[in-house]
C-alpha positions in Angstrom: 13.5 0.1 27.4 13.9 1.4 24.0 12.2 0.1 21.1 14.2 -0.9 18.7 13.5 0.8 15.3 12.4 -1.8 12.3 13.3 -1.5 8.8 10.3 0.5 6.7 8.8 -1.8 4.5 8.6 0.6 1.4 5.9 0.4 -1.5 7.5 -0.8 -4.2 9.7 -4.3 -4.8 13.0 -4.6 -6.3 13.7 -5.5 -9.9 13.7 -9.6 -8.9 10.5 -9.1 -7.3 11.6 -8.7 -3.9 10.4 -6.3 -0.7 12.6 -3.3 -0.5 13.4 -2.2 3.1 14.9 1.5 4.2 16.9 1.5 6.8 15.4 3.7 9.9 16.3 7.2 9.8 14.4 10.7 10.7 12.1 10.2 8.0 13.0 12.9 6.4 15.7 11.6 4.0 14.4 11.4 0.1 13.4 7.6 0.1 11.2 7.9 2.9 9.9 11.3 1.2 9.3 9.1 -2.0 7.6 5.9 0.1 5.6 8.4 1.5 4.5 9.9 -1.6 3.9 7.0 -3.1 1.6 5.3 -0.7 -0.3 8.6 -0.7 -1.1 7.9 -4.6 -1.9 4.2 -4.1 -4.2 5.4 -1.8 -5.7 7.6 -3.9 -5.8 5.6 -6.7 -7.4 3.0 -5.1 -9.9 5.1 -3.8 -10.6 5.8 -6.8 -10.8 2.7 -8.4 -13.2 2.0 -5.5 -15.3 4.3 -6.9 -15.6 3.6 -10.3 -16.1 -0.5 -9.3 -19.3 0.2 -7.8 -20.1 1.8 -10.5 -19.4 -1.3 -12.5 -21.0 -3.9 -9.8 -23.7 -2.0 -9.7 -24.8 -2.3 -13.4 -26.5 -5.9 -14.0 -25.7 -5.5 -17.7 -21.8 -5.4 -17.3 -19.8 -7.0 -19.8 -18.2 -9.6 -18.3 -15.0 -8.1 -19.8 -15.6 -4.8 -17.4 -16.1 -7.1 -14.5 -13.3 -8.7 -14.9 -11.1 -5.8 -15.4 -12.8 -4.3 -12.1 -11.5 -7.0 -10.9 -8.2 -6.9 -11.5 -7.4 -3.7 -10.8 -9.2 -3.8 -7.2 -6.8 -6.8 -7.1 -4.1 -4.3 -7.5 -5.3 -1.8 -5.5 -6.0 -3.6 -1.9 -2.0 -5.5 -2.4 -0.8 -1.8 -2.5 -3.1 -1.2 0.2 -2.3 -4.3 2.3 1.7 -3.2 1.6 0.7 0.3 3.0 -1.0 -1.0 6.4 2.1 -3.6 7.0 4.8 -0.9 6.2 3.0 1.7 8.7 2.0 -1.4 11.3 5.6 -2.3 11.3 6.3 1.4 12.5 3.9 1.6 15.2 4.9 0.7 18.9 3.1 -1.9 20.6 1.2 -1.4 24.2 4.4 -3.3 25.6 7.5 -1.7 23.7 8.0 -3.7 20.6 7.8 -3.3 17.1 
């Protein structure tokens, strides 16, 4: 049996706040070129951010401002990541055929 292909969850939201979803193609059209892109640099950036929190968390004499900013932004930074690993689990086949 073929599996049927699911919608790609892409890494932004529409205007109203909504999930945008790409109808399955090749993946070589530009949207998917763009979503691709895109979760590559909220990747990075997170990693980044990463990086720079520990930083932060790792000073006891962090203003409480910093922390908080930290925080926020890791906020930011695992949704875009959570978005990414549902938009590529969606795509992956399961042992028995579906999506």
């Amino acid at each position: 049996m073929t599996r049927p292909t699911a919608l790609r969850l892409l890494p932004w939201l529409s205007a109203e706040g909504k999930p945008c979803f790409l109808a399955p193609g090749d993946g070589g059209g530009f949207v998917s070129r763009l979503a691709d892109e895109t979760e590559a640099r909220q990747l990075a950036v997170g990693l980044d951010v990463l990086r720079s929190a520990r930083g932060v968390l790792d000073d006891p004499v962090s203003p409480n401002a910093e922390v908080r900013y930290t925080a926020i932004r890791l906020t930011e930074c695992l949704a875009d990541a959570l978005r990414v690993a549902e938009s590529r689990g969606r795509r992956l086949a399961t042992d028995h055929g579906e999506p």
